[in-house]
Structures are given as structure tokens and as C-alpha cells.
N, C-alpha and C positions, 0 to 999 in steps of 0.2 A: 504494500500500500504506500510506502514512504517512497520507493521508488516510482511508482506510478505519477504522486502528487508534486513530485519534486523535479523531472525529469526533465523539464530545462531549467530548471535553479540549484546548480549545485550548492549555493552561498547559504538557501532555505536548507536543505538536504546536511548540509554540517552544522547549522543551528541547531534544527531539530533533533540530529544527536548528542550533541554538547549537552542539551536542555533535557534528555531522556538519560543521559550517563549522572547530569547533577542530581536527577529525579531519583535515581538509583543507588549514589551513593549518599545521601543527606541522611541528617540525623534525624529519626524519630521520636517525638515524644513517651511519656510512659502514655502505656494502652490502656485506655478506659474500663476496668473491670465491670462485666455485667451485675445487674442488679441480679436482687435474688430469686426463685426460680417459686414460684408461689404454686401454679398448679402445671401438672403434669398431664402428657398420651404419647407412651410411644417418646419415640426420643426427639419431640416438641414440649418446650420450658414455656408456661408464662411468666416473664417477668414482672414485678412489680411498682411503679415507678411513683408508687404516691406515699402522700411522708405518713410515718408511724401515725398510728391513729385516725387517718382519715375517713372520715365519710363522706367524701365526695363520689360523685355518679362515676362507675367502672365504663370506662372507655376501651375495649380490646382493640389494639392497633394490628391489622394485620399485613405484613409488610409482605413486599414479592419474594417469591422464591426464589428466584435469583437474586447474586450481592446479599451480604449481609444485613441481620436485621438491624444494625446498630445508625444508621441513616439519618431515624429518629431521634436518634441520640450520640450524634458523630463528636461535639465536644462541649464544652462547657458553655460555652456563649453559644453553639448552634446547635442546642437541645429541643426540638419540640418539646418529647415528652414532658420533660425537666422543667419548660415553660409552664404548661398546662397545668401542671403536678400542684406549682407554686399558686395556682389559680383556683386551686379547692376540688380539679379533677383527679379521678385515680386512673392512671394511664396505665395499662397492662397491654407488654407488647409480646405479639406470637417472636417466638426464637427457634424457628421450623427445624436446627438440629442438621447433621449428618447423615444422611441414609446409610444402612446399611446393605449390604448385597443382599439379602432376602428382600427387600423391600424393592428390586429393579421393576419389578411388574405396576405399583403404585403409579397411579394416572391421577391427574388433578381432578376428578372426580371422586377418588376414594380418599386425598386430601383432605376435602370438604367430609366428605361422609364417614372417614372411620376415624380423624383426628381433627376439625375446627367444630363440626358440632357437639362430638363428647364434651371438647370444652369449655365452649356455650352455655352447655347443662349444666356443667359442675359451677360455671360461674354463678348462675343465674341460681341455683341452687346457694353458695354461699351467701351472698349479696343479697338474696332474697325480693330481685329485682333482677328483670332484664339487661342484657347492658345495652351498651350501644356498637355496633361495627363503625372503624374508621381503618379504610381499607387504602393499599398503598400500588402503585401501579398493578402488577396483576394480583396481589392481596386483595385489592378489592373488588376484581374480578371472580375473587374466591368469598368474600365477603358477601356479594350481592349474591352468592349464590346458596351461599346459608341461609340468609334474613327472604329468599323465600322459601325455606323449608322449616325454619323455626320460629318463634317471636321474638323480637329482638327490640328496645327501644329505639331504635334510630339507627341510620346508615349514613358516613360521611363517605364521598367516594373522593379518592385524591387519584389527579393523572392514572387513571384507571381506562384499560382498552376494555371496553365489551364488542362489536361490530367489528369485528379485524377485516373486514373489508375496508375499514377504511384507510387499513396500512397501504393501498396502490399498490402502485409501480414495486414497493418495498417488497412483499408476497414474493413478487418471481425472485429475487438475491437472495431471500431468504430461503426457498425452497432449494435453489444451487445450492447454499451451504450446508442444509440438512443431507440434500442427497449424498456428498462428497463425505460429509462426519458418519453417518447414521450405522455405515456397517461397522465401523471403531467404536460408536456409541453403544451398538445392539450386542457386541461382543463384550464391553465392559460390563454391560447393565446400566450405566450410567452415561450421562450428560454434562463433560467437565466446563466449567466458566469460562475457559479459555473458547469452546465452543460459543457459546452466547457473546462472549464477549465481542470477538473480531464480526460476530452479525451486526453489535452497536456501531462498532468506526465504520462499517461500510456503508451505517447510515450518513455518515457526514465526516466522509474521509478528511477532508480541507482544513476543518475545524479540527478533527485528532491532531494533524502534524502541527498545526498554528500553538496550540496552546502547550505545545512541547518545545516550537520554537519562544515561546513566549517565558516559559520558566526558567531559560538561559538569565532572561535579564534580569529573574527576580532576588532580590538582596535575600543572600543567604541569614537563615535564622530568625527571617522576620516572621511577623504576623500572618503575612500574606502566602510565603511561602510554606510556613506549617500549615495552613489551613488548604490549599493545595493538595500535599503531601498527604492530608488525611482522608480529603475527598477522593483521590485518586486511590491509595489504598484501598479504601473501602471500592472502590469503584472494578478493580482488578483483582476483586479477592471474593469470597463467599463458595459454601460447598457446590458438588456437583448437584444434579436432579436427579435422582431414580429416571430409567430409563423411560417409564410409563410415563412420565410426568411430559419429559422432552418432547417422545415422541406423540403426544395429546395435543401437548401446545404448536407442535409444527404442523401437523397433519390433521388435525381436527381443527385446532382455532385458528389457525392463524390460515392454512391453505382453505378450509371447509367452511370458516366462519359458525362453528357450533353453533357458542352462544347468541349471535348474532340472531341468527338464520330461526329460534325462537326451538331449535332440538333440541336442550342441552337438560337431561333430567338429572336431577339431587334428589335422594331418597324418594322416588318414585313422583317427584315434583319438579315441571319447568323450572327451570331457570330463566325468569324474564322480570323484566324492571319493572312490567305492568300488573303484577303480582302482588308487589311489595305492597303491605299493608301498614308500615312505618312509617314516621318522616324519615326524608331523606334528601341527602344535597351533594350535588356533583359539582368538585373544583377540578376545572377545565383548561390545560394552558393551551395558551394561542400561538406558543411558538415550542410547543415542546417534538424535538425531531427523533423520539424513545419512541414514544404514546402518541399519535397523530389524535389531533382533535375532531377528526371526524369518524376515531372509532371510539368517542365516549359513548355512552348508554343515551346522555343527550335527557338524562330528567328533566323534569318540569322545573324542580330547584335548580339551576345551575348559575355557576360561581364561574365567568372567565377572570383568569390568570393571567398578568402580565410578566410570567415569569417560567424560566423552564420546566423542565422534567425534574430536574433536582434543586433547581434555584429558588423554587417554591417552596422545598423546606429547607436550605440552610444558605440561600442566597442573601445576599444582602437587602432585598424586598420582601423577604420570609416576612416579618410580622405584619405590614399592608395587608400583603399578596394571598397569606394564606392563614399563619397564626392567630390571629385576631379575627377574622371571618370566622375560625372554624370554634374559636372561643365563643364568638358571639351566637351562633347557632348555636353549639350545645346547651347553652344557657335556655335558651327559648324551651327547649323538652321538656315537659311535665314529666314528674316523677310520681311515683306510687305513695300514697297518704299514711 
């Protein structure tokens, strides 16, 4: 790809390495220890994220399966969670875990059904109240797919595909890529990051090699360049997917458009937006080139975003853009007497 995008600019083509070897040799902060692991399924943690004592409304954040779930909570000053926490909510984010190799057959349908709604119930069981889903690019493709099979107080949907028709032109590069992976993926069982990942740069090749030329000039140790360094980590890290998962989302959502196309059954139940018997609200960005805005679900509530795929939660427009909208809803939700 670096040779493609650089092939008559050698000058761009030695920045962008310079700027990808300082990427590689810089120092890391210490790593944010996760919070603690409150309810369990299966080797998926919920974490905890509200202070001792609290009784504020249980918010399950359920983040994509790909990339880590720590997003949410990538540092100190760009913590959703941690935001929220501080605002009287109880943030509990899904930490989907490691597959194991017996797990290769697991499809994102038995995600939802044998491990996000057990722990639904166990929540809604302790809490003694529904919670609410707030669901994170395809989390909340997996979120909207609970809250029609169970009752749930409310559903936020963040940069969330449901219509994967609306990926275009994107659908055929991506099916190249699966066909070329899928026999190394079907022999592991799994689907490594490295796989998904070179699918994102070839969403916007130009932009990969620029912001690599770009961290050449960034002043070592600052502010700028850890924060960087962190997003990018988390960006190039996170486990693989059980095989069933990968090959669901290539071949069913994203070539067949499942949930789109109005097939997609959860416990014997559609999967459709027009179902949902909750409130619910979809934040939409306008320029996110992950999540194309024309394969949101496109609710009746909808929140356009001025801000990316990931700039929406830790970009420097995060509390505008998206922290403070989704504060403000949640508050509106009546709660049980």
C-alpha cells in the first residue's frame, strides 16, 4: 500500500517510514489496568466503571468485536466511560475476551444469543431494572439485536452499520480480501486483526500513509504524540474473531446484507429497528470512512456527528459531538418507581 500511494514521491515514501520506525520505537506509557470484572459468560468480563456505591442507571456499553474494548476508556482525559461514571451513571463495558479454538464455529448470532443476553438477565436480575444498551460500531449492531429479543430500557447506537449495503463500492475490496484470507482463516479457526485491519487502510489508503508521515514531525514525549501512540495501539491490537464470527460478518453482513435485508433472526426473533419497543437514539457521523452513514439503521432519533469513526469518542469534539448528547438522553429515560 505505501508503495502504491507513494510511487512518485519518494520524499513522502521516507517520511512515512521515518514517522512509522518513531511510531515503533517510542516510549509507552504504563497500560491502563482494567477495571474489575463484575459479571461473567464464557470468557466475556463485564466490567465495572461506576464509583463504589453507586446507584446510578446500568448503562452496558457494548463495544465491537474487533480492536479492543478499552476505546471507551483509552486514557485518562479520553475516558467516556470514566466521564459518565463521574455523572451519576454506572457504565459497564462488555470485554468480549479471547476465543478459544473450540469456540471457531461461534457466529455473531450465537454472540448475541449464548453470551450478550445471559448477561442482560443476570444484569437486569441484579439491578432489578432493565439496563440500557449503548452499543459501539458493530456492538451495537449486536446490541440492536438483543433489545429486540429482550427488554431493555433504552438503546444508544454509536457509529453503528446495520444496512451494509451501504458500504458500496467498499463490499467488492472487501470480499477480495476475505476470499484471498479465508482459506488461512478456515484452517486456523480464526480471524486475526491483522486480517480486518489492512481491510481499514484500504478504506483510505492516502490518509494511512499521511498520518504516519505526519508523526515524523510530532515532538517526541509530548501530549500529542502519546495520545497518538495510544490510539494507534489500540487501533492495531485487539484479539482475533472465532472463525464463525469473521466469516458471518463477510459473507452474510456485509456481502448479503442480513440484517439489512430485514433476515436476521435472535432467539427465534427478527432483528429489525422497527421492532424495538424502547427509546432509542442513533449517533451518526457524516464523515466516518469505518461505518459509512448510509448503512446506519437511520432511526427516527438520530444524532448526526461532526466527527469521525473514532473522533466521536476520544477526538477533540468528543464532549459536543457525542459525550454530552448521549449524557443528555440518558437522563430523559424514566426509570422504574
Amino acid at each position: 500500500m505505501l508503495q502504491s500511494e507513494t510511487a512518485e514521491s519518494p520524499d513522502r515514501r521516507a517520511a512515512a517510514l521515518a514517522g512509522l520506525r518513531a511510531f515503533q520505537d517510542a516510549p509507552r506509557g504504563r497500560v491502563r489496568r482494567p477495571k474489575p470484572a463484575r459479571f461473567r459468560k464464557g470468557r466475556v468480563r463485564v466490567r465495572d466503571y461506576g464509583a463504589k456505591g453507586a446507584s446510578g442507571r446500568p448503562v452496558i456499553f457494548v463495544p465491537s468485536l474487533i480492536n479492543p474494548a478499552h476505546i471507551l476508556d483509552l486514557s485518562a482525559e479520553a475516558s467516556l466511560l470514566g466521564w459518565l461514571a463521574a455523572r451519576g451513571v454506572r457504565p459497564l463495558l462488555v470485554d468480549w475476551g479471547t476465543p478459544a479454538q473450540h469456540e471457531r464455529s461461534m457466529d455473531l448470532t450465537r454472540h448475541v444469543e449464548m453470551l450478550l443476553l445471559p448477561l442482560i438477565a443476570r444484569i437486569t436480575e441484579h439491578f432489578g431494572e432493565p439496563p440500557v444498551l449503548a452499543g459501539y460500531c458493530l456492538g451495537g449492531t449486536l446490541a440492536l439485536a438483543a433489545a429486540c429479543a429482550v427488554p431493555v430500557a433504552g438503546l444508544a447506537l454509536i457509529a453503528t452499520p446495520w444496512h451494509f449495503a451501504g458500504f458500496g463500492r467498499a463490499r467488492g475490496e472487501i470480499a477480495a480480501l476475505w476470499n484471498a484470507a479465508k482459506p488461512a482463516c478456515e484452517a486456523m479457526g480464526l480471524v486475526p486483526i491483522e486480517v480486518l485491519q489492512s481491510g481499514f487502510w484500504r478504506l483510505d489508503p492516502g490518509k494511512t500513509v499521511a498520518k504516519y508521515e505526519a508523526f515524523a514531525r510530532i515532538e517526541p514525549r509530548s501530549a500529542k504524540q502519546m495520545a497518538f501512540i495510544a490510539l494507534e495501539d489500540w487501533a492495531n491490537g485487539g484479539a482475533p474473531l472465532p472463525y464463525g464470527a469473521g466469516r458471518q460478518l463477510m459473507e452474510e453482513f456485509i456481502a448479503a446484507d442480513l440484517p439489512g435485508s430485514g433476515a436476521w433472526q435472535i432467539a427465534g426473533v427478527t432483528a429489525d429497528p422497527a421492532r424495538l419497543t424502547c427509546p432509542a437514539i442513533d449517533f451518526v457521523s457524516r464523515h466516518d470512512r469505518i461505518v459509512p452513514a448510509a448503512s446506519a439503521a437511520d432511526l427516527a432519533d438520530r444524532h448526526d456527528v461532526a466527527a469521525g469513526h473514532v473522533g466521536m469518542i476520544v477526538g477533540s469534539r468528543r464532549h459536543a459531538e457525542l459525550w454530552e448528547p448521549l449524557a443528555d438522553w440518558l437522563s430523559t429515560l424514566p426509570r422504574p418507581k
